[in-house]
C-alpha positions in Angstrom: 7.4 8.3 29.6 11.0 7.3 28.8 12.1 10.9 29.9 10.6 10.3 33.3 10.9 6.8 34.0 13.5 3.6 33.6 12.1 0.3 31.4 10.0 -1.8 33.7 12.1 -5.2 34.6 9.7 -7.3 32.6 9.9 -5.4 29.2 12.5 -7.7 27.1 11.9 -5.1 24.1 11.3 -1.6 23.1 10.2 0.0 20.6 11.3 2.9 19.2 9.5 4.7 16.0 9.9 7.8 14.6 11.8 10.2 16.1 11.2 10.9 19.9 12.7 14.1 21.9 14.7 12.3 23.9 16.3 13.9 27.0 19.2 12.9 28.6 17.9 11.1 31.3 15.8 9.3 28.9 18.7 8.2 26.9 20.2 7.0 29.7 17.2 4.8 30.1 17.3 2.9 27.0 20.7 2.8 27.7 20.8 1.0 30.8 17.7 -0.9 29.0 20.6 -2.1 26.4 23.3 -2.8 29.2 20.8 -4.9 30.9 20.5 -7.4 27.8 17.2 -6.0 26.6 16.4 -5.6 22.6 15.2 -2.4 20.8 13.9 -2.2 17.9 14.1 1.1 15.8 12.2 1.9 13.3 13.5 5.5 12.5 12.1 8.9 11.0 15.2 11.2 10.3 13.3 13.8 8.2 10.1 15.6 7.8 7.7 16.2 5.6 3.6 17.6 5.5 1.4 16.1 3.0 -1.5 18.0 3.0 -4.0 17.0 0.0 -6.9 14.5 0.9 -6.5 12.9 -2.9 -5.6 9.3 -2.0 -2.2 9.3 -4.2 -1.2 13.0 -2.8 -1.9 12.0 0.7 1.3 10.0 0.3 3.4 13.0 -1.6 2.2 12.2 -4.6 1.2 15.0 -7.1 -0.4 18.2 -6.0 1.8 21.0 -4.7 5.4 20.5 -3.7 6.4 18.2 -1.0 9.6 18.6 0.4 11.3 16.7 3.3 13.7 18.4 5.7 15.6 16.7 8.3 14.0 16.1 12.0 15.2 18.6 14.7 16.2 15.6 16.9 18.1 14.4 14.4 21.4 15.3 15.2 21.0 14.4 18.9 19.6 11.2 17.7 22.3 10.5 15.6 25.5 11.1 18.1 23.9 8.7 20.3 23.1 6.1 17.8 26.8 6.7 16.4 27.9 5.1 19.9 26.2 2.0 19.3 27.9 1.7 15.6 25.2 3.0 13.4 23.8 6.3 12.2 20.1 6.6 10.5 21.0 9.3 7.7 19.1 12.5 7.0 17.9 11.2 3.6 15.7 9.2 1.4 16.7 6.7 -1.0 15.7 6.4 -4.7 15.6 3.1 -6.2 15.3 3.5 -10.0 13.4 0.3 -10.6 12.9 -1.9 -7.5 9.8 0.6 -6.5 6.1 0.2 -5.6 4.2 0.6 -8.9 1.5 2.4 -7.5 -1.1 5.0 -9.3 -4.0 5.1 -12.2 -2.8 3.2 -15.4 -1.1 5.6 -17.5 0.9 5.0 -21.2 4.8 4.5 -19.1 6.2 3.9 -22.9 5.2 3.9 -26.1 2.2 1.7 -26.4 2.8 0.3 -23.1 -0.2 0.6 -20.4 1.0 0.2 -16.6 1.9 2.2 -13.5 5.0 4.5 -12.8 7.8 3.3 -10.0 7.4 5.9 -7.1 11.2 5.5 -6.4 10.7 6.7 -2.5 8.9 3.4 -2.2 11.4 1.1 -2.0 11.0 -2.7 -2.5 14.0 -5.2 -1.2 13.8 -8.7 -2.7 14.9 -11.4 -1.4 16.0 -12.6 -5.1 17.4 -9.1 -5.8 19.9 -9.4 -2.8 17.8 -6.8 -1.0 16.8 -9.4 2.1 19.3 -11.4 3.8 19.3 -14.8 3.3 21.3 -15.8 6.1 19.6 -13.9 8.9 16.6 -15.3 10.6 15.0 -12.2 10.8 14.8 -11.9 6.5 15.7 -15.9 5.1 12.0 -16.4 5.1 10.8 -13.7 3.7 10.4 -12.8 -0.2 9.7 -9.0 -0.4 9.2 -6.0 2.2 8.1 -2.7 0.8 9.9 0.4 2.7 7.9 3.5 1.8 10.1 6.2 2.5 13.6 4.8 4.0 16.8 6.5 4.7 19.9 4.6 4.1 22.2 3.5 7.4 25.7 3.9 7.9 27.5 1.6 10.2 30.6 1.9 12.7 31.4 -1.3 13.4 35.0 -0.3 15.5 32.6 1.8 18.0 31.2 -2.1 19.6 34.4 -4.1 19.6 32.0 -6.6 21.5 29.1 -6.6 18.8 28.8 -7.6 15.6 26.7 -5.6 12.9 24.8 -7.3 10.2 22.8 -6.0 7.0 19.7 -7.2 6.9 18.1 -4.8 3.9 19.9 -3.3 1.3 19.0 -1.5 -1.3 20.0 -2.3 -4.9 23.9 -0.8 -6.3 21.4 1.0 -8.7 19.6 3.2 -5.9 20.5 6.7 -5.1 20.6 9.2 -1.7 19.0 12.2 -1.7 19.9 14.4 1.4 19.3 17.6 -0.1 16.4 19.5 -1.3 14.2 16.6 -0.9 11.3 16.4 -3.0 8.6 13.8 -2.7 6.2 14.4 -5.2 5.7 11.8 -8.1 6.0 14.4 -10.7 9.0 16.2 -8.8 10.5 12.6 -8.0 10.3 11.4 -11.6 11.5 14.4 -13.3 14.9 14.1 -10.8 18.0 12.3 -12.2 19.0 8.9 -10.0 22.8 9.0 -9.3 23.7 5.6 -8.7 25.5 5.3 -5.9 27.6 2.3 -6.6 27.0 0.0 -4.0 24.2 -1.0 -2.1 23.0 0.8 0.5 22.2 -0.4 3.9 18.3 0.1 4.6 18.1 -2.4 8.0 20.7 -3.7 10.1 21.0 -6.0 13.5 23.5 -5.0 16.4 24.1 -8.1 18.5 26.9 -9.0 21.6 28.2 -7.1 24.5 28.0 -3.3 24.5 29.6 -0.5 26.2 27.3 2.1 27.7 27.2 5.5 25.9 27.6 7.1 29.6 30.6 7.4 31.9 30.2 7.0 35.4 31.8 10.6 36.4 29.6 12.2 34.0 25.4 10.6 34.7 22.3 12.9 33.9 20.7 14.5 36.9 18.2 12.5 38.6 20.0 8.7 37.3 20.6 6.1 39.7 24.2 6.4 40.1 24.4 3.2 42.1 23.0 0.7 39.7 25.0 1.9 36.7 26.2 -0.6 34.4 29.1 0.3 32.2 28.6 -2.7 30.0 26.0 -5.3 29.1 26.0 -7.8 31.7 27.7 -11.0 31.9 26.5 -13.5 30.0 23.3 -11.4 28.8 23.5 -10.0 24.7 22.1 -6.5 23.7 20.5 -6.3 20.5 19.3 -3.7 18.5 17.8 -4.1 15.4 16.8 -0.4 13.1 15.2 0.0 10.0 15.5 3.3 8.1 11.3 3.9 7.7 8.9 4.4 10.5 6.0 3.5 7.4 6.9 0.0 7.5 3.5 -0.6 9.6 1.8 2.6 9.0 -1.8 4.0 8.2 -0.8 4.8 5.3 -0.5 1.5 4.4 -3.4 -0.1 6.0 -6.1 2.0 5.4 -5.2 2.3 1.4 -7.1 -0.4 -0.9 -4.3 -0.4 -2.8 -1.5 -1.3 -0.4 -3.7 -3.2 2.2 -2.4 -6.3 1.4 1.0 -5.8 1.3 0.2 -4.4 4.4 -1.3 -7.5 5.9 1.1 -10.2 4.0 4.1 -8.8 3.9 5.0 -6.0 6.1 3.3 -6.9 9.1 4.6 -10.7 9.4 8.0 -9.3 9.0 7.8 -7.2 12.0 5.7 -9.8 13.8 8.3 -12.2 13.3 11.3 -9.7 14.5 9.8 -9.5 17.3 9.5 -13.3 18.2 12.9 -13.6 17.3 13.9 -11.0 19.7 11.9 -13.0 22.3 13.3 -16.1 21.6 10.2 -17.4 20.0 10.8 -18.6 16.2 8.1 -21.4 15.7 5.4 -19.0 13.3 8.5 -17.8 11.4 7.9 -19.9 8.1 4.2 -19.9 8.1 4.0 -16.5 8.2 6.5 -15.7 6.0 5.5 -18.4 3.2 3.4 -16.0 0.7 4.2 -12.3 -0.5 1.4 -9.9 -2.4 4.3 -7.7 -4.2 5.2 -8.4 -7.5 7.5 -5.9 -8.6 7.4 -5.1 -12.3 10.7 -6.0 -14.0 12.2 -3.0 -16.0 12.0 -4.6 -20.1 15.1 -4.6 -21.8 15.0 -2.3 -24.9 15.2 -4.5 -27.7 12.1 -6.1 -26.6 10.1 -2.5 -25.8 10.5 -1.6 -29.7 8.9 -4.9 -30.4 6.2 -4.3 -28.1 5.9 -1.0 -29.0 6.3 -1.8 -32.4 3.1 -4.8 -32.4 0.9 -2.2 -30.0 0.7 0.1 -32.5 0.9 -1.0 -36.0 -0.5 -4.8 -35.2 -4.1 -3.7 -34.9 -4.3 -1.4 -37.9 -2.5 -4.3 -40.7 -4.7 -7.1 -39.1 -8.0 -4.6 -39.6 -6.1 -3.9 -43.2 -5.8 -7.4 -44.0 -9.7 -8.4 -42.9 -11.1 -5.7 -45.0 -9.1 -6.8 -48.2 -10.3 -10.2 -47.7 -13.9 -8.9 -47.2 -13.4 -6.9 -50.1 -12.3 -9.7 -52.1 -14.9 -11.8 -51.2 -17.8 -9.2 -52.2 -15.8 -8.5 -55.7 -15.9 -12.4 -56.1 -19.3 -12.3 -55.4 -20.4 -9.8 -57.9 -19.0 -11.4 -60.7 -20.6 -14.9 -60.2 
């Protein structure tokens, strides 16, 4: 238990997901954790939500009654100490109005066009659509990474003078931030308006360098070892910390659906797999695990060409049955007079 106990010496990285009621004393742990030169990775939950229908879609706030996310209790506790280190997980979800997980039964999305809505809660960074960094180790081999649920980051880069902050997931310039009323259901989500926020939107970001310990040696929690207190990260050691905005980046959710089982397996879980060799120093599976991706997001089609296709998905079948029975016709009315 963090609350109770310091990291063991021979832990070189924690993980932190969701969001834990962290005491004082326990903060002060991962703290000293950090100041030591040990990694933590975060993969954060900032609000709440109950999904309470065993349908497979409304199991993940999809359809059925009302769904609505409120932000964590924790949260604001979280967020002060996080704020320290130069970033802050947002009470939020972002909506991205096209890079999304098509997901659902087949359904008529346009005029004469079959396929599956966007659920804009599940967001999908691309390595072609900027989303994944391509100069980071931890994202220039990968392709895609789904993030079901994400709140946007916001990042302090004065608070570490000794760190430096990178994006490594962004959303699109397209995507919006929801930190409202937040409703989750498909049918609630799709009949919300997507304001464009203008810029993209920081989904997963790497702290590295020399930090400064959120604590002050006057002012220690009760029961911390006031003689082994380190103000800093150590000489020649670097603290890293690297967060992502979803703690459904590995979830159930994910690998017990058919339908999202192999994103699961070939995308999401190598990512994480290879963060965490990268924390450790250990980069050799990078590329093979990285080399293939199962999502291919569907590309939104420009208007123009939805008329055509509209216009060939409904009137092409009835003029080519038109022009077969005229020919048929012909033929029999040829027929008759020989």
């Amino acid at each position: 238990d963090i609350n109770e106990e310091k990291v063991p010496d021979e832990v070189t990285t924690l993980l932190w997901i969701g969001s834990p009621n962290l005491t004082d004393l326990g903060m002060y742990h991962i703290d000293q954790f950090l100041m030591k030169g040990g990694n933590l990775v975060i993969l954060a939950k900032t609000v709440d939500f109950q999904l309470q229908s065993k349908n497979q879609y409304n199991m993940m706030g999809m359809g059925g009654q009302p769904n609505v996310a409120t932000p964590t209790k924790e949260n604001a506790k979280i967020s002060e100490f996080t704020k320290h280190y130069g970033f802050v997980v947002k009470p939020e979800m972002v909506l991205e109005p096209d890079s999304a997980m098509p997901m659902g039964p087949l359904v008529q999305v346009e005029p004469g066009v079959i396929g599956r809505y966007h659920y804009p809660l599940w967001v999908i960074a691309s390595r072609d659509g900027n989303g994944l960094s391509k100069d980071s180790i931890f994202t220039k081999d990968m392709q895609y990474l789904l993030l079901p649920w994400v709140s946007g980051i916001d990042t302090f880069a004065d608070n570490q003078k000794g760190a430096k902050i990178h994006t490594l997931i962004q959303s699109t310039k397209e995507a919006g931030r929801n930190a409202e009323y937040i409703m989750i259901g498909e049918s609630q989500v799709e009949s919300q308006e997507i304001t464009a926020n203008g810029k993209p939107i920081p989904l997963g970001i790497h702290v590295e360098g020399s930090l400064t310990s959120y604590f002050k040696a006057e002012n220690l929690p009760e029961k911390a070892n006031k003689e082994t207190f380190l103000a800093k990260t150590l000489e020649g050691k670097k603290s890293q910390i690297v967060t992502i905005g979803s703690p459904y980046l590995i979830s159930d959710i994910l690998a017990v659906n058919r339908e999202f089982i192999e994103v699961f397996r070939e995308t999401n879980i190598p990512f994480v797999l290879n963060m965490l060799d990268v924390l450790s120093g250990d980069t050799d599976l990078l590329e093979a695990r990285s080399k293939s991706s199962v999502i291919f997001p569907l590309k939104p089609i420009p208007k123009p060409y939805q008329i055509v296709l509209s216009f060939f998905n409904i009137l092409l079948f009835p003029i080519l049955i038109s022009i077969y029975a005229f020919i048929r016709i012909k033929r029999r009315t040829r027929a008759v007079k020989q």
